[in-house]
N, C-alpha and C positions, 0 to 999 in steps of 0.2 A: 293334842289335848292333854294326855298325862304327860309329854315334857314338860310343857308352860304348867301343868298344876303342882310337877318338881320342883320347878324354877322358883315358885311361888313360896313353897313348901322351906326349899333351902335360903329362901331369904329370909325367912322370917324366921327361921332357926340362928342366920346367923346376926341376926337383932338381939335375938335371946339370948345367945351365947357372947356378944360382943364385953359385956363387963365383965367377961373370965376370963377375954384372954388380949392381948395387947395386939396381937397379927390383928386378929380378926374387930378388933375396934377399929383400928387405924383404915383398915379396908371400908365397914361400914362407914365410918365420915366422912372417908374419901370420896364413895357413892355418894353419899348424900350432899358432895359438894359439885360435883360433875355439872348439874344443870346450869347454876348462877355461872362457872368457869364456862362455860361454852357462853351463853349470852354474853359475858363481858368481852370476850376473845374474837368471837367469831360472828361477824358479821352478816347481813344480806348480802350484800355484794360482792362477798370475797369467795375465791375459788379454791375448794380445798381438796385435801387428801389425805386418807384416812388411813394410817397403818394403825395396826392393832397385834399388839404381842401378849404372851401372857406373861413373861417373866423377860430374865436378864438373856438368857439364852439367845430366845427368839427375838429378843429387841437386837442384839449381834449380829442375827441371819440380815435383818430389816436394816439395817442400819450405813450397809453399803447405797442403796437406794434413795436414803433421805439423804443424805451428802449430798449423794450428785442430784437428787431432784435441785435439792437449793441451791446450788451452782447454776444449775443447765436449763431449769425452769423458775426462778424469782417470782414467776407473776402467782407460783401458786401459796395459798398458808397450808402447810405441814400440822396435823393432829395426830397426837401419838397415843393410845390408850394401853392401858394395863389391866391384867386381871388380877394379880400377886402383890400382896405389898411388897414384897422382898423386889421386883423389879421396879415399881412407882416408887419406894421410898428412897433407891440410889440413883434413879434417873429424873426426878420431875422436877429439872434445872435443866434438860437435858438443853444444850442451846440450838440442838440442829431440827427442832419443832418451836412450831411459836404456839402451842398449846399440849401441854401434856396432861393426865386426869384418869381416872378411873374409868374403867366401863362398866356401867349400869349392869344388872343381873339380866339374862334374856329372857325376858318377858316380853309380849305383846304391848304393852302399856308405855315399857320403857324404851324397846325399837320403837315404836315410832315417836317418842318425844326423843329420843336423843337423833334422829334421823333426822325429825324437822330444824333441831336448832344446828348441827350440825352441818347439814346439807352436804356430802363429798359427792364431787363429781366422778373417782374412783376413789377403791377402797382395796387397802393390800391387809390379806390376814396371812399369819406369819406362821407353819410350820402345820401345830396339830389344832390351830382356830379351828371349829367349824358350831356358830351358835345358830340353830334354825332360824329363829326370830329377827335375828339382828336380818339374818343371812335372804331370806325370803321378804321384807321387809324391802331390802333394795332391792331385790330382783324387779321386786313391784315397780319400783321409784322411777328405774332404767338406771341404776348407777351402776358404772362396772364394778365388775368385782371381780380379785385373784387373789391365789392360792398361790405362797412362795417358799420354793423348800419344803414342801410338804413330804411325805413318806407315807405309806402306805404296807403294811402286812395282814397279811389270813389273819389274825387271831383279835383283830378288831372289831371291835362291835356294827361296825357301820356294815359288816360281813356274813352277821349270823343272820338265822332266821328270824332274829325280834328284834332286829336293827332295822335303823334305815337312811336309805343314800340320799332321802329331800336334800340336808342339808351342802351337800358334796352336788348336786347336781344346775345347785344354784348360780355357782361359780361361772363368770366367762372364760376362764383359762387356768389352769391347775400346772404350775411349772415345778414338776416333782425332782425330788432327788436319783431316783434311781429307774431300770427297765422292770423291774418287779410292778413297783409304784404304778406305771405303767400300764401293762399286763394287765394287772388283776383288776384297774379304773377297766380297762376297755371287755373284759369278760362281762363286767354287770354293766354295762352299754354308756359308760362315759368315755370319751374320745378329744375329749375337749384338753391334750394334757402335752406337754412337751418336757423330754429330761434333757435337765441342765446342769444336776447336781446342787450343790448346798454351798450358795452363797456366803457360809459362815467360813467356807474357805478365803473367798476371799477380804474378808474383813482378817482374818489371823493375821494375812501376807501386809494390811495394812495396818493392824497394829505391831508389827515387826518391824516395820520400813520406821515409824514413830517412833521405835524401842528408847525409851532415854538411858544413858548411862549409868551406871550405880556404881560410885566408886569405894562406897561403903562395901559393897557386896566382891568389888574386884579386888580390894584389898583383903576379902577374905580369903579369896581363892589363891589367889598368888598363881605361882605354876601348877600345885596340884591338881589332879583329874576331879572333877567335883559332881555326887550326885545330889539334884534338887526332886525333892517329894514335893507335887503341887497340890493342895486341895485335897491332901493326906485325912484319914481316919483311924483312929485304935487299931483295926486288924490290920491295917497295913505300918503303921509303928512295930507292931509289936513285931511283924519278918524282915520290917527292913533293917530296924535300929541295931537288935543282934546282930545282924552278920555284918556289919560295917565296927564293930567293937575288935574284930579281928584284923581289918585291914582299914588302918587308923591312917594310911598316905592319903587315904582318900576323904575330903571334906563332905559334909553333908548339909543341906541347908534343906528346912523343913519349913515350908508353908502351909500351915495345916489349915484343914475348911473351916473349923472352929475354933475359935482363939478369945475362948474363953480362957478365965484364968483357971477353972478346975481341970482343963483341955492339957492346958500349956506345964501346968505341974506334972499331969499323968506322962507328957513327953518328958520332961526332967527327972520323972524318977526315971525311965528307961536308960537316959544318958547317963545316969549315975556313974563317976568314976571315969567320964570326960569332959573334957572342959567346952563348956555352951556361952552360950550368950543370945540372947535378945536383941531382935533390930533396932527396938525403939532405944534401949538401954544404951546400942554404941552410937544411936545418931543425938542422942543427947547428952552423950559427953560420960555417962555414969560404966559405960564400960569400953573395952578394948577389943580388936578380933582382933588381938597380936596373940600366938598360941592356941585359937580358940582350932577346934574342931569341927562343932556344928552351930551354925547359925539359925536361929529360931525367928522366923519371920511371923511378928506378933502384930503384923497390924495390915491392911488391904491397900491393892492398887500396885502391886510391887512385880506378882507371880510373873503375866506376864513379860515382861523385861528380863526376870534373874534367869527364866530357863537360856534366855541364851550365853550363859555362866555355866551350863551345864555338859558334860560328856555324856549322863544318862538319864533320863526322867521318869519318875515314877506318877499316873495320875490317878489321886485314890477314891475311893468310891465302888470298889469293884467287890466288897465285902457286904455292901448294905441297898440303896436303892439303886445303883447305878455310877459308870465310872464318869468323871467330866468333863470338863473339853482337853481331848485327847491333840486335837490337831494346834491349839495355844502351843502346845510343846515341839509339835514333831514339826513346826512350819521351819525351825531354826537347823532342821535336819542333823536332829540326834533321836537314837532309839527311844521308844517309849514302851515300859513295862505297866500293867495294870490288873485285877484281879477279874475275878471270874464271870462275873456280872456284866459282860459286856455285847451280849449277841443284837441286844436293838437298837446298837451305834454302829450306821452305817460305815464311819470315817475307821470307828476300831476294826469292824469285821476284814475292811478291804486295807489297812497299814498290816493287819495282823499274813492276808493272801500274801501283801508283796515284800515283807520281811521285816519293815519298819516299825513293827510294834509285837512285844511277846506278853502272852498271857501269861503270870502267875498264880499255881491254887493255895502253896503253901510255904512252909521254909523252904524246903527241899529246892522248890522246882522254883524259889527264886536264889538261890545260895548258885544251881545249876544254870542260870541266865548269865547272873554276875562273874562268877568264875569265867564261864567262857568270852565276855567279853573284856576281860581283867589279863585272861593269859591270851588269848588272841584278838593284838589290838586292829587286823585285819577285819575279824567278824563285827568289830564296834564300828567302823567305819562302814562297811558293808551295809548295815542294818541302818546309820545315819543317812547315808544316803540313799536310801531306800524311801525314809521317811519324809525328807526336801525331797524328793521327786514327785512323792506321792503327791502331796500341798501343791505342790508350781505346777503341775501337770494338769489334776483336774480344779485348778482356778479359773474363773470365769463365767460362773452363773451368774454374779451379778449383772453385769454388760448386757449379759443376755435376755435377762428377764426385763432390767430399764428398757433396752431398744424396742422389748414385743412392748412394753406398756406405754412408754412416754416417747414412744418414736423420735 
């Protein structure tokens, strides 16, 4: 009763707030277009299947799965929903769904009209899904439903005393990432779980086998050893950029997460007094990487590809909410360094056990990372392949989770 009266609650706040902010309008119309897009889309007699992600992330994890459904199964239609615009605004072209939209807020009112016009015959929620409404709704219906890559720690609310497991219990099969995950479902008496690991491994391994070449970026490189900063922030500029002003053999290419233009100056003034350049600037003819230093990668879709240009990576994030996808880097088996924020990335905690990724808190203890993989080109190699092993070793959730579900 007080979820669905929150539910109620934050939607109607975010109506109210929608002509103040740009995110959050785009989201409301996008709801309020969901309905007409499913009737025109989705038919009575079509057999569907329902992944549900909230963002970019978790559409990653999911995204091995819809591949191969539509190879291995045709007869079914693929629906893909969002909860974030930031993930519906770069994927609702996505071509490997033949209906992509919004998901309704979870409400009682909205589960079951998006249920009815919907209709999945299973239903994949991706990671940390879990809405009562939507989720008890099908239970009723008889539609399967799973849990992919999900994770599970103590400090969860689904844990305390004013939590509660309805929602998690609804699930026919829960395919976690880890024995923890595990453990602590079967202490409060769910059973219903198998670990497989986190399928976003293996999409890494297959946007890597895809890697296109960048000969803009290998011409920057040349033979020098080259560090790429992926998805970079201020505090991590501000320890990497210095210490690379010292040992100038080394190229730097910076793909920072914001590329704004007041982003991309605050990186320029730091490089003060070396020569930069802008991706866009050399692929449009207005500048040169003949000389240049560091390459500033001002525009998306590129990171990616260029870590494997790299000898070292930095993934940043580790100064503010969290660090990002750490295994995009280390699939290519080179070290990956990151900041301090990183204890609820399973992928960081277990590169960090088996040597393939180092933590940094400050200059200091990243000046001491660098150096030691600078003067011992042993230990850079060491920690690389620590981090290709890690990736190709525990690949294979996806495989595992299709054969339990689509046999």
């Amino acid at each position: 009763m007080f979820y669905s009266l929150g539910l109620y609650i934050y939607s109607f706040c975010a109506v109210i707030a929608s002509p103040f902010s740009k995110k959050i309008r785009k989201m409301v119309y996008g709801i309020g277009q969901t309905y007409r897009l499913l009737r025109r889309h989705i038919k009575p007699e079509d057999r569907v299947v329902w992944f549900h992600a909230a963002s970019l992330g978790e559409f990653e994890q999911g995204r091995p799965l819809m591949e191969r459904l539509r190879v291995e199964h045709p007869e079914y239609k693929i629906l893909l929903t969002f909860f974030s615009p930031s993930g519906y605004e770069v994927r609702k072209d996505y071509e490997g769904a033949d209906l992509v939209c919004y998901l309704p807020f979870d409400t009682p009112g909205n589960a079951h009209s998006f249920l009815r016009l919907a209709h999945p015959e299973i239903a994949v929620f991706i990671k940390y899904e879990f809405w009562t409404n939507y989720l008890t709704t099908m239970r009723r219906k008889g539609i399967k439903i799973y849990s992919v890559s999900s994770i599970f720690r103590a400090d969860q609310h689904f844990f305390k005393w004013y939590g509660s497991l309805k929602p998690i219990r609804q699930f026919d099969h829960l395919f976690v990432q880890n024995d923890f995950s595990k453990s602590i479902l079967a202490k409060h008496g769910i059973t219903n779980t198998t670990v497989v690991g986190d399928t976003r491994l293996d999409r890494v391994i297959d946007i890597k086998n895809a890697a296109a070449d960048l000969p803009l970026v290998e011409q920057f490189v040349g033979n020098s050893p080259c560090f790429v900063a992926g998805s970079s922030w201020g505090p991590d500029e501000e320890i990497y950029i210095p210490y690379f002003a010292n040992h100038k053999n080394w190229k730097i290419i910076i793909a920072p997460h914001v590329i704004s233009e007041t982003h991309l100056k605050e990186i320029e003034k730091l490089l003060e007094g070396r020569k930069y350049v802008r991706y866009t600037d050399v692929e449009s003819g207005k500048a040169s990487t003949e000389g240049a230093e560091v390459l500033i990668v001002n525009c998306f879709g590129k990171l990616s590809s260029i870590y494997r240009y790299g000898k070292v990576a930095l993934v940043g994030g580790g100064f503010g909410v969290g660090i990002h996808n750490v295994p995009e880097a280390a699939v290519y088996g080179i070290p990956v360094i990151f900041g301090p924020n990183n204890e609820k990335f399973k992928e960081a905690q277990e590169l960090k056990a088996c040597g393939g990724s180092i933590e940094y808190q400050d200059e200091a203890s990243f000046a001491s990372i660098m150096d030691n993989f600078i003067q011992n080109p042993e230990a850079l190699a060491k920690a690389g392949k620590a981090a290709g092993n890690y990736i190709n070793g525990n690949a294979g959730a996806a495989d595992k989770c299709f054969k339990a579900i689509f046999g």
